[in-house]
N, C-alpha and C positions, 0 to 999 in steps of 0.2 A: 504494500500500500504506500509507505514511502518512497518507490521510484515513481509512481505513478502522480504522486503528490509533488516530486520534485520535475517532473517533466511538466507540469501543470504550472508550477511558477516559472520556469524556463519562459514559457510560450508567452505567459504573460508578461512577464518581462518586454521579451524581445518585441512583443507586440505594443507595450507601452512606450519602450524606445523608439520605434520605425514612427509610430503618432509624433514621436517628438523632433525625432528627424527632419520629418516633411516638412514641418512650420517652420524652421531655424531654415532650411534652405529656399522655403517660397522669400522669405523675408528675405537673405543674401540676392536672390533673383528682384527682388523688388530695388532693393535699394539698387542695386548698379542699373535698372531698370532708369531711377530716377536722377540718376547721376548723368545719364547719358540726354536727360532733357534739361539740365542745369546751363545756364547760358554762360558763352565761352567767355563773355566778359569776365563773369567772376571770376573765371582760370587768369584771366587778362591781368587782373586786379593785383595777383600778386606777384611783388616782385623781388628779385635776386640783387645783394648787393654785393661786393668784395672790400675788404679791408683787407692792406698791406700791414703787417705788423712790423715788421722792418722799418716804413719808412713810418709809420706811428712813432717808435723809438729813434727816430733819427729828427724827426721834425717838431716835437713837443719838446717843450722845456724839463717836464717832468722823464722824457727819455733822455735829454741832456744830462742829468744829472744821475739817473742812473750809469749813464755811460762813463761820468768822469770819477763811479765809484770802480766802475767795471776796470777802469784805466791805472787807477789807482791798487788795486787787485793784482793784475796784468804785471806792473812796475814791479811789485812785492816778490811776486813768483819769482820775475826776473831778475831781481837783485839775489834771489836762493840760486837761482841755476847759475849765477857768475858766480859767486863763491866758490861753488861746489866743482867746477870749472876749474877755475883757478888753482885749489887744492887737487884736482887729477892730473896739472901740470907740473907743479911743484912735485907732488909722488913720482910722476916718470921721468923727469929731471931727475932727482935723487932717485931711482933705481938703476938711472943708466951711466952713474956715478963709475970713474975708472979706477979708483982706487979703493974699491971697496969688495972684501972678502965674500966666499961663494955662498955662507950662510946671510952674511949680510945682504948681500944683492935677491937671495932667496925671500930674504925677509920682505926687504921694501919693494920687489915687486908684486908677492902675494896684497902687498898693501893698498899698491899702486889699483890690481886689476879689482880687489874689494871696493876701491873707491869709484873706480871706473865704473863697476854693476850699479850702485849705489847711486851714480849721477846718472847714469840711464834711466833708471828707477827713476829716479826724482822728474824728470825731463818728461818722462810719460805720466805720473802724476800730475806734476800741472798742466802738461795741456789736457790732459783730463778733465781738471778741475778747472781750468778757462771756458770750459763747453761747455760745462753745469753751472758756471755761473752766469754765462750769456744767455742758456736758457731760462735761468731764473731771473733775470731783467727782461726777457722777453715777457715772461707770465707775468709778472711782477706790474708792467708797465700795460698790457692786457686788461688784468684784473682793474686796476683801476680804469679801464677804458670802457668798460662792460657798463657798464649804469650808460655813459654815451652812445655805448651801439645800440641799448636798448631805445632811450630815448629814439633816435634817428631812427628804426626798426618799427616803433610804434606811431612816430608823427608819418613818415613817410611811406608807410602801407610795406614796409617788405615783412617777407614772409621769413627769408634765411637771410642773412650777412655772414657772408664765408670769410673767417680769417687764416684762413691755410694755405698761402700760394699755390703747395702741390696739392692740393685738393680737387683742384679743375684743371682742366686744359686749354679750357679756352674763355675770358672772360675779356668783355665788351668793355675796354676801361673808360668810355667816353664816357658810356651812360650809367655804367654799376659802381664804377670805383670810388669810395668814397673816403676813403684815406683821409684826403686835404680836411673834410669837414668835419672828420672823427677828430683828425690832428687841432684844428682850431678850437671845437668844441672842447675835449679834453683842458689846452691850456687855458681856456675860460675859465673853467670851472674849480682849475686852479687856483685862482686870485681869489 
């Protein structure tokens, strides 16, 4: 009696499911039904913008100044990799030393090629760390620009504002690009 009991909720089941099927997809068939009589205007309506983040950081005041922290960054690293420079020249000068015994010459060139790994090391760290910090002046200088794309996004009807160069491939700078306005706006809002 339980198989028969459970074949009897199977059917109803299945059969309460397929009822609920059909409505969820007349409804899918309806809607693209009425999308297809929606006037192209409104498709018309919205529009695409692009912002340069690059030149947003090159032409606000507020990316001026991130840049002349960037610069300041930049100098630091590069005052470490002259040192460290310096001191791998000083080592293989004194290794290549002519009066100096075969333990000694053993010594300071083991010195010499430790120091050499070490200033490679370092060389590949900060331009590492020059790249993390460019991109956090890019976000950085974004982040505060976002309340302005918003603004322009909502006064002027766009739907997207792309700020990803490689994003697109192809983008109409006469009429989309709004850089200049983002950039003026921004240092507006600055003062």
């Amino acid at each position: 009696m339980s198989r028969t009991l459970d074949k009897q909720r199977r059917r109803m089941y299945h059969f309460a499911m397929s009822n609920f099927i059909v409505p969820r997809c007349a409804l899918a068939a309806l809607l693209l039904i009425s999308l297809a009589f929606v006037p192209e205007q409104a498709f018309a309506q919205q529009k695409v913008g692009f912002v340069n983040p690059q030149r947003v950081v090159n032409e606000t005041r507020l990316g001026q100044m991130a840049k002349a922290d960037l610069a300041r960054y930049v100098a630091e690293k590069d005052r470490l990799a002259k040192e460290s420079a310096a001191q791998v020249a000083v080592l293989r000068k004194e290794s290549e030393g002519v009066a100096l015994s075969a333990a000694e010459r053993t010594r300071r060139e083991d010195a010499y090629r430790r120091k050499s790994r070490q200033h490679e090391t370092l060389l590949q760290e900060n331009a590492r760390d020059i790249k993390a910090e460019e991109a956090k002046l890019l976000q950085y200088v974004m982040r505060r620009a976002d309340s302005v794309l918003e603004d322009i996004g909502k006064k002027g009807g766009y739907a997207i504002i792309i700020t990803d160069p490689t994003a697109v491939g192809y983008v109409d700078k006469a009429s989309a690009d709004l850089t200049e306005r983002v950039a003026r706006e921004l240092d507006a809002k600055g003062k």
